[in-house]
MISEPA-454768 format. One record per residue (C-alpha): residue number from 1; residue in three letters; x, y, z. Coordinates in steps of 0.1 Angstrom, whole numbers. Example, Ala and Ser with C-alpha at 12.3 -4.5 7.8 and 13.67 -1.06 7.14 Angstrom:
// residues 2
r i = 1	aa = ALA	x = 123	y = -45	z = 78 .
r i = 2	aa = SER	x = 137	y = -11	z = 71 .
***
This chain:
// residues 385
r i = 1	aa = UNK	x = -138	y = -191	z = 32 .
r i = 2	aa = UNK	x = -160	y = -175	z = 52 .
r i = 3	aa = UNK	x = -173	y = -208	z = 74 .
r i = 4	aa = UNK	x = -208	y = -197	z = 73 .
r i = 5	aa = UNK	x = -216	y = -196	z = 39 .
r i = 6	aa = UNK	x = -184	y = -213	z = 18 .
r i = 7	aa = UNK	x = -181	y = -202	z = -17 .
r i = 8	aa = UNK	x = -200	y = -174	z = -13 .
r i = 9	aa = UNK	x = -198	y = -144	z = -37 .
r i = 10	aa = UNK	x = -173	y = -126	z = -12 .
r i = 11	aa = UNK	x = -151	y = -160	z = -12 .
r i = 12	aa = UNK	x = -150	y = -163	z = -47 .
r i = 13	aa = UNK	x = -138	y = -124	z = -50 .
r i = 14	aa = UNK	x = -112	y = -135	z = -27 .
r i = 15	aa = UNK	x = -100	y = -165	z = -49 .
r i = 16	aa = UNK	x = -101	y = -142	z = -77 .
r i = 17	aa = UNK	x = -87	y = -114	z = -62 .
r i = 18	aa = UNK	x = -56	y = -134	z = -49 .
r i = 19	aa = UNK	x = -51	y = -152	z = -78 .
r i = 20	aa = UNK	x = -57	y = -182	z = -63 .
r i = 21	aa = UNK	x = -81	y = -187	z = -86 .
r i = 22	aa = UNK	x = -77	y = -176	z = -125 .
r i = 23	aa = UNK	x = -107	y = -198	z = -138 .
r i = 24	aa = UNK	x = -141	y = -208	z = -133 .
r i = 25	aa = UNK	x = -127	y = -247	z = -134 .
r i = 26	aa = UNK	x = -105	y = -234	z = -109 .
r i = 27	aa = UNK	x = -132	y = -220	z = -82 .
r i = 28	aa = UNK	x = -150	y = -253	z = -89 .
r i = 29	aa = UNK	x = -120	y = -276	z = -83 .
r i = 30	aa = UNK	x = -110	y = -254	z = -47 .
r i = 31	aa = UNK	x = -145	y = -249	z = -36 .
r i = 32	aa = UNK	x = -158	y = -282	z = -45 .
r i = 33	aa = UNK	x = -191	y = -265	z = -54 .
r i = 34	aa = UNK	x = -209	y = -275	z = -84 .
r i = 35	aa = UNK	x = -204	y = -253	z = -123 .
r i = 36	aa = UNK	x = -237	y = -239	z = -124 .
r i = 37	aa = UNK	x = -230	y = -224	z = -83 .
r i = 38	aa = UNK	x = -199	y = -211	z = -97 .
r i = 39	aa = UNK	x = -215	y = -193	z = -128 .
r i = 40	aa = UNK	x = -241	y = -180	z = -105 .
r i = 41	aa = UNK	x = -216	y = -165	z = -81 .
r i = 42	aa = UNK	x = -194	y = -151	z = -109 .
r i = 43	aa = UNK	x = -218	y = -134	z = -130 .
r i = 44	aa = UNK	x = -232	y = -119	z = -101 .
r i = 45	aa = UNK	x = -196	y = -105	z = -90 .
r i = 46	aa = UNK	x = -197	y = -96	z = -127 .
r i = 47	aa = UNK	x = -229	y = -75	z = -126 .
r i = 48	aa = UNK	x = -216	y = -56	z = -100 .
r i = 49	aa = UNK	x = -183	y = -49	z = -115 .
r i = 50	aa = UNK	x = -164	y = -64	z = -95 .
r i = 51	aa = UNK	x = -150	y = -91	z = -118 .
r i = 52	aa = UNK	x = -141	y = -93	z = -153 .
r i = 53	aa = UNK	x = -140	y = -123	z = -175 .
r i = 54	aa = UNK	x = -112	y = -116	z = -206 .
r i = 55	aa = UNK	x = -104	y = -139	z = -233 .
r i = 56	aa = UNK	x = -72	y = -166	z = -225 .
r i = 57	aa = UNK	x = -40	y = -171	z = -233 .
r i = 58	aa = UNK	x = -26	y = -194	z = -259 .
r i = 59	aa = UNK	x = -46	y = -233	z = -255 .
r i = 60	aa = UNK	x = -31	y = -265	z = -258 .
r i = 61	aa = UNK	x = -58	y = -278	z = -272 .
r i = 62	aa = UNK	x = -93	y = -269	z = -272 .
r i = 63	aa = UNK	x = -105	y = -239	z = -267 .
r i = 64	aa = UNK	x = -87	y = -215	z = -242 .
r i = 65	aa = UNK	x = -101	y = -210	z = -206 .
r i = 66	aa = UNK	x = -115	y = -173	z = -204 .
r i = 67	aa = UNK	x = -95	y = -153	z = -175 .
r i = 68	aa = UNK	x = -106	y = -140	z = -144 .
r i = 69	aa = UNK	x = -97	y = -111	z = -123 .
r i = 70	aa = UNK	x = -104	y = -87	z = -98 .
r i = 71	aa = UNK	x = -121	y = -52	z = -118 .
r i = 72	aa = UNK	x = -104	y = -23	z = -99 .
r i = 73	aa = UNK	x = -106	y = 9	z = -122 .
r i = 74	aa = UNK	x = -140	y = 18	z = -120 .
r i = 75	aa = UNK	x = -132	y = 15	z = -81 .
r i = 76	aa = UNK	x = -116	y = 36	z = -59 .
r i = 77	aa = UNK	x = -108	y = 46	z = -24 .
r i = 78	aa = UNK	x = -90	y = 74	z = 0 .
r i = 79	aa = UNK	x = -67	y = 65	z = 27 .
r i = 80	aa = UNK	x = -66	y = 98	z = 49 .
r i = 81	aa = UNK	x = -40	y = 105	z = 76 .
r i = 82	aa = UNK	x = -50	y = 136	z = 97 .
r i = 83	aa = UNK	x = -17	y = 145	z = 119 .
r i = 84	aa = UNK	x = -15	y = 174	z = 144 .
r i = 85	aa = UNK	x = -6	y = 199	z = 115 .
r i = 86	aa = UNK	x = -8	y = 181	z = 85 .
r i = 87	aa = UNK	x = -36	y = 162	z = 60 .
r i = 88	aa = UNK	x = -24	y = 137	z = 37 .
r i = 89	aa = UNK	x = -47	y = 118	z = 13 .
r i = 90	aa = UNK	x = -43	y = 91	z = -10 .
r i = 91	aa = UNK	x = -59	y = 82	z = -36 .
r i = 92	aa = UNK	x = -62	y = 43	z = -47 .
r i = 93	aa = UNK	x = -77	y = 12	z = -65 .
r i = 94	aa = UNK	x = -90	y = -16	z = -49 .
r i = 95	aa = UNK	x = -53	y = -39	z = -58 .
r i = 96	aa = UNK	x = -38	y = -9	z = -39 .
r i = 97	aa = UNK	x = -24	y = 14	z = -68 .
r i = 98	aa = UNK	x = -21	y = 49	z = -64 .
r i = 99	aa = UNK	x = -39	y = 68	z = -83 .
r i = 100	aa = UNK	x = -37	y = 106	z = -68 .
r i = 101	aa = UNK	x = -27	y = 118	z = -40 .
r i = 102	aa = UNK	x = -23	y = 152	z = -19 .
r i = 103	aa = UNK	x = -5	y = 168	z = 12 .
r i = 104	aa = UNK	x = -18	y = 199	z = 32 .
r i = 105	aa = UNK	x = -8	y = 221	z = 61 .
r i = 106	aa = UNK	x = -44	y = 213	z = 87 .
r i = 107	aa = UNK	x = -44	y = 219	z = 119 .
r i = 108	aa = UNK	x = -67	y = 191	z = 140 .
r i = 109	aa = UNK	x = -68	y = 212	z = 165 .
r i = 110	aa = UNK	x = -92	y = 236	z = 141 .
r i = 111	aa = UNK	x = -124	y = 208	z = 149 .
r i = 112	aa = UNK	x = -135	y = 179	z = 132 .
r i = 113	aa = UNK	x = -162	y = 200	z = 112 .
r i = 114	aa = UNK	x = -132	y = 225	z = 96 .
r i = 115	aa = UNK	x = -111	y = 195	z = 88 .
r i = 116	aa = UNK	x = -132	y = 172	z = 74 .
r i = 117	aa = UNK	x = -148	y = 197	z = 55 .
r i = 118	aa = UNK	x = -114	y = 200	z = 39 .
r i = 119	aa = UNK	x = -108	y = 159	z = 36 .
r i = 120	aa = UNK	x = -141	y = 162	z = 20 .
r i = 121	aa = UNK	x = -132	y = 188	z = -4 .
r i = 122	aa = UNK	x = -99	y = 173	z = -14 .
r i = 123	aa = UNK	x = -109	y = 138	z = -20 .
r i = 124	aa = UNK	x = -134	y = 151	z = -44 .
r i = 125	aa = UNK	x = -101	y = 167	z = -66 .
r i = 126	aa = UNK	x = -85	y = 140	z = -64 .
r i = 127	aa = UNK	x = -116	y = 117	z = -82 .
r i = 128	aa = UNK	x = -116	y = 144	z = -108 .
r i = 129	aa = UNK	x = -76	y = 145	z = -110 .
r i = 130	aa = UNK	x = -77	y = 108	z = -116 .
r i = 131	aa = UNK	x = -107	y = 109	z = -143 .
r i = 132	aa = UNK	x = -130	y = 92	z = -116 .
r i = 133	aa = UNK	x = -162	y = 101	z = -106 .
r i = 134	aa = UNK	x = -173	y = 109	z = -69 .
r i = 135	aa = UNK	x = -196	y = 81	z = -76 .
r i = 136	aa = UNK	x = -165	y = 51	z = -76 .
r i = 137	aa = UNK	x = -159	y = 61	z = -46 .
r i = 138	aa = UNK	x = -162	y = 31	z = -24 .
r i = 139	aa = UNK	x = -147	y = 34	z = 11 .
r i = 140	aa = UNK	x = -123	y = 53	z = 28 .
r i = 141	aa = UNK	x = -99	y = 47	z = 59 .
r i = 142	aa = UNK	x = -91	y = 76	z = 86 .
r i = 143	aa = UNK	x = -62	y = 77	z = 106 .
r i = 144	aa = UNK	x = -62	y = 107	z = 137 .
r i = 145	aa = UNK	x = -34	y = 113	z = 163 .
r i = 146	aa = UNK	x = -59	y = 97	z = 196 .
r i = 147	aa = UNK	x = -74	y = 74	z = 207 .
r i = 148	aa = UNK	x = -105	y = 55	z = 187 .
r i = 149	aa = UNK	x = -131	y = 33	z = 197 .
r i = 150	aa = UNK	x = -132	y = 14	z = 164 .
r i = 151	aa = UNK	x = -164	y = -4	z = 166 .
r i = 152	aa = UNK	x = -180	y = 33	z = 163 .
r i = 153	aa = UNK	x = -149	y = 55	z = 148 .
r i = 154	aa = UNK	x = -157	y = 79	z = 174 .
r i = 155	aa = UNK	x = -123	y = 98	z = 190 .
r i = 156	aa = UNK	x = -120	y = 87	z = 226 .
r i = 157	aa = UNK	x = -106	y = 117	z = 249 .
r i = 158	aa = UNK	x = -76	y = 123	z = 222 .
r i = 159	aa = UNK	x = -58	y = 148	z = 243 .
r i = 160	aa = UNK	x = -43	y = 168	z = 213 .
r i = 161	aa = UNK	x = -78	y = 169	z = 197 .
r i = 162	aa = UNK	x = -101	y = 193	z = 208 .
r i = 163	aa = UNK	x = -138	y = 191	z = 199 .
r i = 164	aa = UNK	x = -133	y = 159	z = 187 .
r i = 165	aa = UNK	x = -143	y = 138	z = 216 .
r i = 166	aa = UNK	x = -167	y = 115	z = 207 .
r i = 167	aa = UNK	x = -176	y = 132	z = 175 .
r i = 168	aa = UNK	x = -191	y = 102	z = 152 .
r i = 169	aa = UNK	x = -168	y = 107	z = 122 .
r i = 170	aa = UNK	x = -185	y = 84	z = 99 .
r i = 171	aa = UNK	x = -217	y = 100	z = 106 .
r i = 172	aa = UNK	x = -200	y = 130	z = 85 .
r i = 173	aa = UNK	x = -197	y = 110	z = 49 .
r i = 174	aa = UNK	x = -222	y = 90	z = 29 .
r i = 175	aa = UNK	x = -193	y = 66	z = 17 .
r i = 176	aa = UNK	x = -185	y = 39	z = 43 .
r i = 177	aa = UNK	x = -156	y = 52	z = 66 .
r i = 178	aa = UNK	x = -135	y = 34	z = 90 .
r i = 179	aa = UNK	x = -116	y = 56	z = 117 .
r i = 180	aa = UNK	x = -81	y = 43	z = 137 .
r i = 181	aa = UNK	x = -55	y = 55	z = 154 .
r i = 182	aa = UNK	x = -27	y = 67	z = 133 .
r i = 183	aa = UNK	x = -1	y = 46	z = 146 .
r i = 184	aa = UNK	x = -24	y = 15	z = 138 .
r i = 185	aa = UNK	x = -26	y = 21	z = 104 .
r i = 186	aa = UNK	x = 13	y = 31	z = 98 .
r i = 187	aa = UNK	x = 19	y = -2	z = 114 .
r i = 188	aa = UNK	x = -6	y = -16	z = 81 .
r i = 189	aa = UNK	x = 6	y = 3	z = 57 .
r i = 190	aa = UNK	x = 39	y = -7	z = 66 .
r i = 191	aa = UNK	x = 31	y = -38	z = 68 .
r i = 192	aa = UNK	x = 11	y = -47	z = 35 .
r i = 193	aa = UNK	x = 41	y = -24	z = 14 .
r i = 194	aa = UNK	x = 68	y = -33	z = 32 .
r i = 195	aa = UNK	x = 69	y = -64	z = 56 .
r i = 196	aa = UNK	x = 41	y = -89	z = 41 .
r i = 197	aa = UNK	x = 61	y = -119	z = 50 .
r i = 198	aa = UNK	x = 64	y = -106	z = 83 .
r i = 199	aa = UNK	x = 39	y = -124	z = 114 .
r i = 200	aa = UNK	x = 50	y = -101	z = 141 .
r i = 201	aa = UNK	x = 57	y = -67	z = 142 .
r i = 202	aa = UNK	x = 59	y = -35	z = 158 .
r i = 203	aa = UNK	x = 58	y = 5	z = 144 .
r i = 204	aa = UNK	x = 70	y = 25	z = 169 .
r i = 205	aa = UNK	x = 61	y = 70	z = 157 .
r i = 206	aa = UNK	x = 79	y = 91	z = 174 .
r i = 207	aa = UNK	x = 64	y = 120	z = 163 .
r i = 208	aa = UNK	x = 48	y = 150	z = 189 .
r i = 209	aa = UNK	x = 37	y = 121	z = 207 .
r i = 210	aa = UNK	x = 48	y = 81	z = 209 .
r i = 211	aa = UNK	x = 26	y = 53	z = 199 .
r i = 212	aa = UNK	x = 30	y = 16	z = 185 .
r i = 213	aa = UNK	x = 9	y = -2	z = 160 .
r i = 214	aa = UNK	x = 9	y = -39	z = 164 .
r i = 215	aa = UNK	x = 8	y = -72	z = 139 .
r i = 216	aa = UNK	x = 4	y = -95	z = 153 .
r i = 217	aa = UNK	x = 2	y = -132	z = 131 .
r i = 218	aa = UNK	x = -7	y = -106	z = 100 .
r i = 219	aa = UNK	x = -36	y = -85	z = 117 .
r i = 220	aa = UNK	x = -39	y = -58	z = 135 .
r i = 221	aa = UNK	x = -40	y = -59	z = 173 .
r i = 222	aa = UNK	x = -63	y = -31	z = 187 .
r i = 223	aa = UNK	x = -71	y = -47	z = 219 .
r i = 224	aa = UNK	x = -105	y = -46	z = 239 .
r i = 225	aa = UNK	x = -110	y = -12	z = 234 .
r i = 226	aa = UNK	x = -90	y = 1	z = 209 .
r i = 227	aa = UNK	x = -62	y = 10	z = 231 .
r i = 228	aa = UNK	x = -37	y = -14	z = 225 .
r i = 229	aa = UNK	x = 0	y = -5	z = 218 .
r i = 230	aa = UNK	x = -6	y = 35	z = 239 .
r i = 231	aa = UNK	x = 29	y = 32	z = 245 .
r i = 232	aa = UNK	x = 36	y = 65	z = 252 .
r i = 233	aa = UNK	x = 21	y = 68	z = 287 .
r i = 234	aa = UNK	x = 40	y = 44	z = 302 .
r i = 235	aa = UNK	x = 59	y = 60	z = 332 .
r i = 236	aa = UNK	x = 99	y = 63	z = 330 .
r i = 237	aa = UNK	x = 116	y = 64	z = 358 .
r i = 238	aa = UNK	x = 137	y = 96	z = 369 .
r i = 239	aa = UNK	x = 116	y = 119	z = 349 .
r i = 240	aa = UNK	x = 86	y = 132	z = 376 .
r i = 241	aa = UNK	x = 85	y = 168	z = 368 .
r i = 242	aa = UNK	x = 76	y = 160	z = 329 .
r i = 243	aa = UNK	x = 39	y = 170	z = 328 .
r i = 244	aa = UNK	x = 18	y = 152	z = 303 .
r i = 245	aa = UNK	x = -13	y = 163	z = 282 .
r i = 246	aa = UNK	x = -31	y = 130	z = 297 .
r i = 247	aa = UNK	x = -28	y = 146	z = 334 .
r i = 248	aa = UNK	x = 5	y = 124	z = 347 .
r i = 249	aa = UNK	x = 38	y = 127	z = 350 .
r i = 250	aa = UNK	x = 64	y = 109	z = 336 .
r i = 251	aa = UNK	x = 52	y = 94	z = 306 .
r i = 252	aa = UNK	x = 77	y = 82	z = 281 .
r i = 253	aa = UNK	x = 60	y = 110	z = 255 .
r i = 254	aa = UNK	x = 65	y = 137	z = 277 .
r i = 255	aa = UNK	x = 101	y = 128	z = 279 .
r i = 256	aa = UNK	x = 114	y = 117	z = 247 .
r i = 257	aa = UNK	x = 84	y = 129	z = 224 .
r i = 258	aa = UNK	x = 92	y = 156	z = 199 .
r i = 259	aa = UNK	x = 72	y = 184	z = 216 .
r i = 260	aa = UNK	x = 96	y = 176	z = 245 .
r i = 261	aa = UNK	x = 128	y = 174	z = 229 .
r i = 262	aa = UNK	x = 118	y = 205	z = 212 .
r i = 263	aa = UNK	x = 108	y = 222	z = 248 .
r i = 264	aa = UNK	x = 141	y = 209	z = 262 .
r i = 265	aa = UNK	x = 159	y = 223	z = 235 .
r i = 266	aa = UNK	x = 142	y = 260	z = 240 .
r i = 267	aa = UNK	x = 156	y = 263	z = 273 .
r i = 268	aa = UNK	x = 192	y = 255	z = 265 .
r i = 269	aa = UNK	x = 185	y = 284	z = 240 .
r i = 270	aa = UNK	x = 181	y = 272	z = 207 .
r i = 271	aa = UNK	x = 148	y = 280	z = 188 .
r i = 272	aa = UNK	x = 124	y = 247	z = 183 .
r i = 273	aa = UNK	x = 90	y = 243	z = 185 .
r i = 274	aa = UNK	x = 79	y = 211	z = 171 .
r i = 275	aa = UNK	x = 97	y = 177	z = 167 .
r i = 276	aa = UNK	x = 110	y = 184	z = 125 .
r i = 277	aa = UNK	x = 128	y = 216	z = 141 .
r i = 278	aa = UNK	x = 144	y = 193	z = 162 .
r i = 279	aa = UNK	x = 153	y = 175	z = 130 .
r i = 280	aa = UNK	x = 161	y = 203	z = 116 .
r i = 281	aa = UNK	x = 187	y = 207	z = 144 .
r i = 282	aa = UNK	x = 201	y = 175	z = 143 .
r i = 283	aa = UNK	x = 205	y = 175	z = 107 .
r i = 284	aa = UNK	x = 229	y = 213	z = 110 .
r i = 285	aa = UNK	x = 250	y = 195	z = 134 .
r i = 286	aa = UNK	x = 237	y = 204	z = 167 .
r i = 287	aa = UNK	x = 253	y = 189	z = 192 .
r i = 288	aa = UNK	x = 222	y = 194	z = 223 .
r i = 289	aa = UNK	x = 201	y = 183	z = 198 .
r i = 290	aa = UNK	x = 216	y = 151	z = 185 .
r i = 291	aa = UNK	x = 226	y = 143	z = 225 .
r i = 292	aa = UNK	x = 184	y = 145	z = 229 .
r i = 293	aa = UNK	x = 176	y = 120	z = 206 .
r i = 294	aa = UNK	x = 197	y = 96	z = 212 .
r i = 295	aa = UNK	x = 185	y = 98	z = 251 .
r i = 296	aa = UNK	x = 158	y = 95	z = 238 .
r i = 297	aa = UNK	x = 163	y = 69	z = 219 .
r i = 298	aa = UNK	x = 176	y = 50	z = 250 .
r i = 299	aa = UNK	x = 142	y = 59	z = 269 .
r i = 300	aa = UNK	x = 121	y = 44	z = 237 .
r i = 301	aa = UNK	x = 142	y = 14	z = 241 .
r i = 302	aa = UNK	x = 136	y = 12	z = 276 .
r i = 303	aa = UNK	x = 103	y = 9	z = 270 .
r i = 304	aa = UNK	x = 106	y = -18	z = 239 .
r i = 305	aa = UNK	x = 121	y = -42	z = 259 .
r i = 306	aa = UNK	x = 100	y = -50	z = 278 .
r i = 307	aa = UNK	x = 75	y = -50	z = 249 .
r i = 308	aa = UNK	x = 103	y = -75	z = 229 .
r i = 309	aa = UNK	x = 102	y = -99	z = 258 .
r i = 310	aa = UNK	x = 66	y = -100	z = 265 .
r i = 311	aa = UNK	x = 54	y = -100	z = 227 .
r i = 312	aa = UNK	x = 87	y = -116	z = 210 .
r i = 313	aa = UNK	x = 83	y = -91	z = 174 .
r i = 314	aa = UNK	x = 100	y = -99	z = 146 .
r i = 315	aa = UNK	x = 107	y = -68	z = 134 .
r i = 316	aa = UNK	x = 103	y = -34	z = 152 .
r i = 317	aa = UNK	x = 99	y = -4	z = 127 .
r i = 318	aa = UNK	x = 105	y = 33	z = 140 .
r i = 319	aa = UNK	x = 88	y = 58	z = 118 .
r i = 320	aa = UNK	x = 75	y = 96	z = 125 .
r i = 321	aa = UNK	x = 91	y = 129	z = 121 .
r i = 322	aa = UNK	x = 125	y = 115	z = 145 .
r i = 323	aa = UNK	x = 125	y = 87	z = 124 .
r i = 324	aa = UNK	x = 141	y = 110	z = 95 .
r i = 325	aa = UNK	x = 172	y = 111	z = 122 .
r i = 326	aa = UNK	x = 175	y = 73	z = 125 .
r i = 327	aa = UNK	x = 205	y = 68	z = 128 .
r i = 328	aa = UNK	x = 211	y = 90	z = 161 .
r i = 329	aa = UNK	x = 172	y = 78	z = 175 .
r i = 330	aa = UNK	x = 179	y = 39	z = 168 .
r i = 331	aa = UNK	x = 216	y = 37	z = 178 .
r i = 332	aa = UNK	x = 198	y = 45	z = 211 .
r i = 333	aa = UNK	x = 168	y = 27	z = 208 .
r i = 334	aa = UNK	x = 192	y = -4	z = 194 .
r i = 335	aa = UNK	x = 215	y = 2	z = 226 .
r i = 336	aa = UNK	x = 192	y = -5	z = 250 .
r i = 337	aa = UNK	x = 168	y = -34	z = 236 .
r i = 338	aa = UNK	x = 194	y = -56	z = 230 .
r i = 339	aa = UNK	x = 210	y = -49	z = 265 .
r i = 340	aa = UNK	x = 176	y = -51	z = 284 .
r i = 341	aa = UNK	x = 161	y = -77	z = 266 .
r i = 342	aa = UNK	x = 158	y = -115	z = 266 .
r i = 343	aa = UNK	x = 185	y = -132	z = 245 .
r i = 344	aa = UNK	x = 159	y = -155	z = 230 .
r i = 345	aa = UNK	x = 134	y = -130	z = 219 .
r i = 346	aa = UNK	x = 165	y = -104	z = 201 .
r i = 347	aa = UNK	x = 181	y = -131	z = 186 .
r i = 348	aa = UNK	x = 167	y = -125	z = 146 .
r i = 349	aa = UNK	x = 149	y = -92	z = 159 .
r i = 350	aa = UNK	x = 156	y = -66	z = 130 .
r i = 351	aa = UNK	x = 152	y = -25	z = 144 .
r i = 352	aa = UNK	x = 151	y = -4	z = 114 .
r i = 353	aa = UNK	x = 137	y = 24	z = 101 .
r i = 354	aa = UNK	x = 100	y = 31	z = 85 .
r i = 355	aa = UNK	x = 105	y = 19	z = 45 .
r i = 356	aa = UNK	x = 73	y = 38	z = 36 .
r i = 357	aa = UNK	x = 80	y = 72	z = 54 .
r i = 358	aa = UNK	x = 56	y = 97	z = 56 .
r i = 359	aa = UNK	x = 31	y = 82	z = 35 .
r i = 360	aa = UNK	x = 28	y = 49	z = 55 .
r i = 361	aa = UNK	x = -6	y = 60	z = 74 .
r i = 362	aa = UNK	x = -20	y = 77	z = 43 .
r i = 363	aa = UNK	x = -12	y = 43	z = 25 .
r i = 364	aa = UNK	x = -22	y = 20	z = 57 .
r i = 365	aa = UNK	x = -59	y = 40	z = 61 .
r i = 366	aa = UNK	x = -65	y = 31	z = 23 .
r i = 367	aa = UNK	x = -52	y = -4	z = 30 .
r i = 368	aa = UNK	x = -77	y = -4	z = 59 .
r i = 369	aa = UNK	x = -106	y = 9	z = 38 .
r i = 370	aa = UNK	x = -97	y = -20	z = 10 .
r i = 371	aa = UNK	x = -94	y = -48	z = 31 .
r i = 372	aa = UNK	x = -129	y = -40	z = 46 .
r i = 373	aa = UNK	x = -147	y = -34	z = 15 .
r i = 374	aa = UNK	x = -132	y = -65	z = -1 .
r i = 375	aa = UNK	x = -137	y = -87	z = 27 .
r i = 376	aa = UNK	x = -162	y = -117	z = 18 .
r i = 377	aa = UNK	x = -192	y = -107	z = 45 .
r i = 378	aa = UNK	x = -189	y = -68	z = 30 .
r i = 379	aa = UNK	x = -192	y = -86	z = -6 .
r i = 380	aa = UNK	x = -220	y = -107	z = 5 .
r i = 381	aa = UNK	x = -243	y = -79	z = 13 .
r i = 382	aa = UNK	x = -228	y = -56	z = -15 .
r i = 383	aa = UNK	x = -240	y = -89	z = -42 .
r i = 384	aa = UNK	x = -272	y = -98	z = -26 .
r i = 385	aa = UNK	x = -288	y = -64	z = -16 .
***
């Protein structure tokens, strides 16, 4: 309930839409609020197509109760994950089905008004792939590689961003927009698909740069600012000659990121460029490259426990382009948590790799852009303007 105005339209949707309620004698009975309230808040979630009202089941005796539940298809929004050379974009209902979706080489380092022309462009197919039009659109989620300030989806200094300082990214679209950090919404799309039961977690990309997403008792833990869970420029020791892109030295990025494994691996004299040809390495048997990861691996556990003793997770997921090495990046990782950390706080902890993959911040933005719309104050306004 929403506290301020209980059994509002947007609770109702909520009882609905969680099947915690299937009935209109079931909103009155957990609400407590009178029949005719009820039929006033349904048929307006009806009107707006939100709802729909189908005939029961078999009765035993009388007639059957008509059915309630939560009207998705004529609704539908885009989870977007923008990484430093790729755009993935999914396309979904509002119970979370996907409908379309689509992966494309993008460069963020092109500008925000080049790439989200393009996000613009391809979420457009995607409505008319699925037989939707650009009209059901209802909300979409972003995810970039930087920091956000959420409260205005404005990038904050995102070192691998160029031009997109402060550019007010939902100023761009007409539909309402929500802009994170990608780490934050792998950790919700990995979350909501994989871990639901799951109070306290961690997801930990290793990608061309470290972050960490936090859940914490279900939700999402930005922090004041947004900033929570910046993992990767947190100083290592031994390392003070590894420049950063954020102007130190010695940040657990520049040391065990991909961009540096791949640099490191350049001057022995292999060819690598980016973190998946470091996979790529790995995967053909290098031996320099496989030693890498799983030093790095040790230096991203460094890091975690510390985290594991101070925020006690119950699971910690690794995901990003390493992550498709696991077993060499979490055989370090693994080594050193559960040698550096409390007893107590590792004693059900689970380490394991990303269930959702590659499509976990495509899938978490959309989850992002869902939850928002759905949520009962959004609904409120949405019934009542």
């Amino acid at each position: 309930m929403t506290g301020d105005v209980p059994g509002s339209p947007g609770d109702v949707l909520t009882l609905i839409g969680s099947g915690s309620a299937t009935t209109r004698s079931d909103l009155a009975r957990i609400t407590g609020l009178a029949r005719s309230t009820i039929s006033q808040r349904v048929d307006a979630l009806i009107e707006r197509g939100l709802v729909e009202e189908t005939q029961g089941g078999d009765s035993t005796g009388g007639r059957p109760a008509r059915q309630l539940r939560l009207h998705a298809e004529d609704h539908a929004v885009a989870g977007v994950d923008l990484g430093a050379t790729h755009c993935r974009i999914a396309l979904m209902d509002l119970t979370g089905r996907l409908l379309a979706a689509a992966e494309d080489p993008m460069r963020i380092s092109e500008g925000p008004e080049t790439v989200l022309d393009h996000v613009e462009r391809r979420i457009h197919a995607l409505l008319e792939d699925a037989g939707r039009p650009p009209t059901a659109l209802r909300a979409m989620g972003l995810g970039v590689p930087g920091p956000v300030e959420f409260a205005t989806g404005r990038p904050n200094n995102p070192p691998i961003m160029p031009g997109w300082n402060g550019y007010p990214i939902p100023d761009r679209f007409t539909t309402m927009i929500l802009v994170d950090n990608d780490v934050n919404v792998m950790a919700l799309g990995e979350h909501r698909n994989a871990f639901p039961e799951v109070a306290h977690l961690l997801f930990v990309k290793v990608g061309t740069g470290i972050g960490c997403g936090i859940v914490a008792g279900g939700a999402l833990h930005r922090g004041a600012q947004g900033s929570a869970g910046d993992i990767g420029h947190i100083r290592v020791s031994g390392h003070d000659q590894a420049f950063c892109h954020c102007g130190n030295t010695a940040c657990l990025e520049a040391v065990a990121g991909g961009e540096a494994l791949a640099r490191r691996l350049t001057d022995l004299g292999f060819s690598a460029e980016t973190g998946s040809d470091v996979v790529t390495l790995v995967q053909n048997g290098n031996t320099q490259a496989l030693r890498l990861v799983r030093e790095a691996g040790r230096l991203i556990g460094e890091v975690l426990a510390g985290l594991v003793n101070f925020f006690n997770p119950e699971v910690i997921v690794i995901g990003g382009v390493l992550a498709r090495v696991h077993e060499h990046l979490l055989a370090g990782v693994r080594e050193t948590v559960y040698r550096r950390s409390l007893p107590l706080a590792t004693h059900d902890l689970v380490i394991v790799p990303s269930r959702t993959g590659v499509n976990a911040a495509a899938l978490g933005a959309g989850t992002l852009a869902i939850e928002h719309y759905l949520a009962p104050d959004n609904i409120n306004r949405i019934v009542t303007c």
